[in-house]
N, C-alpha and C positions, 0 to 999 in steps of 0.2 A: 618467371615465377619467383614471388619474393622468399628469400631464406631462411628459415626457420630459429628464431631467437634462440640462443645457446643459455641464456640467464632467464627466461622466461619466466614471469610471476606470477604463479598460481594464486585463486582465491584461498585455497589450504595455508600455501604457503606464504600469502599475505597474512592472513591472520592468526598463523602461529609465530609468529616475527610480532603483531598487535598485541597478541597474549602476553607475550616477554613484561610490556610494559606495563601492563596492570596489576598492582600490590598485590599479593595472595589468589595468583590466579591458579583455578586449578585441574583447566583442562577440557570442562562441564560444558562453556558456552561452545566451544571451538567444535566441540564434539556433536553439539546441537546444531550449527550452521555445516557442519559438513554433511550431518542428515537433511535438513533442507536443501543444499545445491543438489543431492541424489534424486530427492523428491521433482524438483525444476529441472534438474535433467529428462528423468523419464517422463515427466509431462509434456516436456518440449518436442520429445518423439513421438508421443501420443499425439500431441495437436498436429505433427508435422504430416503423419498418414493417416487421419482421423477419417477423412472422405474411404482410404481404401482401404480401410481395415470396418467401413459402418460404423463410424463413433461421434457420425452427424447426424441429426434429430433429439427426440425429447426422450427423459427416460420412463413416459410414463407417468411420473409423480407430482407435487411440489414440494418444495421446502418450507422451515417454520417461518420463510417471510411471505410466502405464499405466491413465490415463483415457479416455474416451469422450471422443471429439473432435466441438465440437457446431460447425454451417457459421458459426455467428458467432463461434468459435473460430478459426476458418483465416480468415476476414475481418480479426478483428482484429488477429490477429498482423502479417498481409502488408502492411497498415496503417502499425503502428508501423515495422515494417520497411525499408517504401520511405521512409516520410517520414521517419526519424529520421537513416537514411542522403544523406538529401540536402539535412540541414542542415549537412554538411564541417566537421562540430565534436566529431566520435564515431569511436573507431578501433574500438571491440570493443561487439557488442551481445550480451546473454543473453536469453535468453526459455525463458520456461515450457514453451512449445511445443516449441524444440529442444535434440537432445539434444547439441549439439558448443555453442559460441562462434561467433556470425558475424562473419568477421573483412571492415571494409570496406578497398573498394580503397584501393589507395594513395594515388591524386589525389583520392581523396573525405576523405581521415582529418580527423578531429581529434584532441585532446587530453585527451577525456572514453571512462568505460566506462559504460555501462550497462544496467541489470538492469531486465526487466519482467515483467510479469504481464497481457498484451494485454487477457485477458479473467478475472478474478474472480468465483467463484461462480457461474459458467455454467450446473452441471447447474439451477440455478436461469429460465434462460432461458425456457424454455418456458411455466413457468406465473406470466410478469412479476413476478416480486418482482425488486427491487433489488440488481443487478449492479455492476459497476466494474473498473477499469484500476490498476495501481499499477505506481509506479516510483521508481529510486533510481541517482541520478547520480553516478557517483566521478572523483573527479582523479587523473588518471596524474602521474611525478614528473617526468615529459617527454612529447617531443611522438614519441619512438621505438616500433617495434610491440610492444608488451607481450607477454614471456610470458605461459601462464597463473597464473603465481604470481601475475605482478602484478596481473594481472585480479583475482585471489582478493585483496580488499581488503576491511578489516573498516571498519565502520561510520561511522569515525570518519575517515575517508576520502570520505565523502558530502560533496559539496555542494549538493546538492538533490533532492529529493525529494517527491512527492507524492502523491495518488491522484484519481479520477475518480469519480462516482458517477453512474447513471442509474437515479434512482426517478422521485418525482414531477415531480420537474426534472432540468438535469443541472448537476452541483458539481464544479469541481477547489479540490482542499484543496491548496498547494503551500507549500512553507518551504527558503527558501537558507540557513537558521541564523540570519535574523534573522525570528524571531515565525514565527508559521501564519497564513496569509489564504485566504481561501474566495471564489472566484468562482463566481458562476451565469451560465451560460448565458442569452443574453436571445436568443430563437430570433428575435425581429423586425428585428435587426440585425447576427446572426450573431458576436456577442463576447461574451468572456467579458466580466463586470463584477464589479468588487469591491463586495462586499455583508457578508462579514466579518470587520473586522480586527485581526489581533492575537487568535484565535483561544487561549482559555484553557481547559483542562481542571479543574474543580472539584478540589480535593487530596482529598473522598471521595464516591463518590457512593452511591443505595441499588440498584444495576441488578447482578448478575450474569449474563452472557455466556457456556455454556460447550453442548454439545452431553450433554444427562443422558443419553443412549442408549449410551454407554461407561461408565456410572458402576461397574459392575464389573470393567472393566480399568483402572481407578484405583489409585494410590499411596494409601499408608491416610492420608497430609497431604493430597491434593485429595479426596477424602470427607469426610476433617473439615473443610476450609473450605467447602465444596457446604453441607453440612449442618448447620452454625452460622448458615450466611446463610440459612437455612429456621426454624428453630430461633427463639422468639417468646424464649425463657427466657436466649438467645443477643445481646438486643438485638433491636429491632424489626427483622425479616424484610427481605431485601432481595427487588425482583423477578426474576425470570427472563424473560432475552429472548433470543429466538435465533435468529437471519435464518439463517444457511448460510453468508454471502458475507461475506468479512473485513471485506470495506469499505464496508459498512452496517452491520456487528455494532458494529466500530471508529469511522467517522463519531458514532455513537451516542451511544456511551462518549466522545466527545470533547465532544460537545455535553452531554449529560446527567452526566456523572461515573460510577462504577462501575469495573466491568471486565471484562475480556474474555480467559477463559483456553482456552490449545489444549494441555493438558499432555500425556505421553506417554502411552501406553495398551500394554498387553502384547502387541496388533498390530503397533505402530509404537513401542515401548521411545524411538525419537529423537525421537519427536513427527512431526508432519505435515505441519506447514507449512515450505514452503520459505524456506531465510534470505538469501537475495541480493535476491531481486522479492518477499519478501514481510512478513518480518520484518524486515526492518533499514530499509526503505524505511516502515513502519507506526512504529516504533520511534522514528526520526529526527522524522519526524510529531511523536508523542506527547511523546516529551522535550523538543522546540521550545516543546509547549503546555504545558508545566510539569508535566508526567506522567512518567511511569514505567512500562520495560517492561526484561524477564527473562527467561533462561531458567529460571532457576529457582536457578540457581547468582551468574551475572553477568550486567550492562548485556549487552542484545542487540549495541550498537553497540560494543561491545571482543570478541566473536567473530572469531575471524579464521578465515573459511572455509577447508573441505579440497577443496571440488568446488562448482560450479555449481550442482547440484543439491539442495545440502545441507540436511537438515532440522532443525527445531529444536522445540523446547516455545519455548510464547509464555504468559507474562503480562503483559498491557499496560492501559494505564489511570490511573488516581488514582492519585495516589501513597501515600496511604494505602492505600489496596486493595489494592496492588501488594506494598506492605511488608507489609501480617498476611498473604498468603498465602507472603511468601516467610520470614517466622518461623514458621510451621508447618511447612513443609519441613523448615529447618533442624535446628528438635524434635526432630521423626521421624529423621531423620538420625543426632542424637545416641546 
């Protein structure tokens, strides 16, 4: 049995040591991320007994993207919800789940917005593959109620941002703009613990990422890059991997190198994924660890959102990867 580290580094105590070093720091964010590891924890046990507690199936409803709503959909949202708000460091929250802005009371406000994704690649739940949580924190330019212009903040507006993972363990990946660090879950003492730091993305890896069951509502550029990364005459073959859930496809791609593309399809012309909780919070990630991510035009993190719910094309990844698929766009283009 290996022995239990005596200097152990807490996610807490990783980022009140982070805080030190930030000019006029005043407590706000630290207090906001330590409400979100609470949130990721209790979800993490929630997904852990969901079979034996009944918290597989649908809840009945859809949400405003006009998904099937699964009960550890409605768990986790109410989750991030209560606890995020009763860390009095957040004036505006968004969620996946709803279809307005929830604006917190006035004696509870802070100075932060933020965008989430409670629960990731859900319709996945049922049959346990690897789910997760994402989120992405923006600085308002004061402590006043924001419109929703101001709400609508492009990427480059994030000061922190992360994601959750619950496979074989459970991992928060989280980056304030300095590096990516990966905590695990140590369930025998209920903390997160830093386990990897300063998280790097390979500049190419050999892994493509993409859903081949649209491959006929494809741009005639993401068929030719699908099909060169197949292609032996093309350069040694890259592999194909494909979970569902961003935040395993993405963890992957970060750990492994590759990439990870969600382009638009003649169903969805804007693409799929959502750019507030999902793209720009994945984006922030990836850029931190020396990667690269697109809509196919520009850096996801210079989009300056029209709606909450607004959708995007994503390629994310290596930044070499990231770069041959977005000079074959251009090509085509020409």
């Amino acid at each position: 049995m290996a022995s239990l580290d005596s200097n152990t580094i807490s996610l807490t105590r990783f980022f009140l040591a982070e805080q030190k070093k930030i000019p006029h720091a005043t407590g706000e964010l630290t207090q906001l991320l330590a409400s979100i590891q609470t949130a990721v924890k209790t979800i993490s046990s929630a997904v852990r007994r969901a079979g034996i507690t009944k918290l597989f199936g649908t809840a009945g409803n859809t949400n405003v993207q006009g998904e099937e709503v699964k009960k550890l959909d409605v768990l986790a949202n109410e989750l991030f919800i209560n606890l995020i708000k009763s860390s009095y460091s957040v004036a505006v929250l968004i969620s996946e789940e709803n279809e307005t802005v929830i604006e917190v009371e006035t004696e509870r406000q802070g100075k932060y917005v933020i965008a989430f994704d409670p629960l990731d690649g859900s319709s996945n739940i049922d049959c346990l593959v690897s789910i997760g949580s994402i989120f992405a924190i923006f600085k308002k330019e004061d402590n006043s109620i924001p419109t929703i212009d101001e709400v609508l903040m492009s990427g480059r507006n994030v000061v922190a941002a992360g994601y959750a993972l619950y496979g074989t363990a459970t991992m928060l990946i989280m980056s304030t703009g300095n590096g990516v660090h990966g905590f695990m879950l140590d369930p025998t003492i209920g903390e997160f613990i830093l386990t990897d730091y300063d998280m790097k993305i390979p500049k190419r890896g050999n892994i493509y990422s993409i859903n081949e069951g649209y491959t006929h509502q494809w741009s005639e550029a993401i068929q030719e890059y699908v099909d060169n990364k197949k292609n032996p005459c093309k350069g040694k073959p890259y592999n194909a991997r494909y979970v569902g859930s961003m935040v395993a496809d993405v963890h992957r791609t970060i750990k492994y190198g590759g990439i990870f593309l969600y382009p638009a399809t003649k169903a969805a012309p804007k693409g799929k994924l959502r750019l507030m909780y999902e793209a720009i919070p994945m984006a922030y990630v990836v850029t931190n660890a020396g990667g690269a991510a697109s809509n196919g035009e520009i850096p996801i993190l210079d989009i300056k959102p029209e709606a909450i719910h607004q959708r995007t094309e994503v390629f994310i990844g290596s930044e070499e990867d990231v770069d041959e698929v977005l000079q074959l766009i251009r090509v085509h283009k020409e």
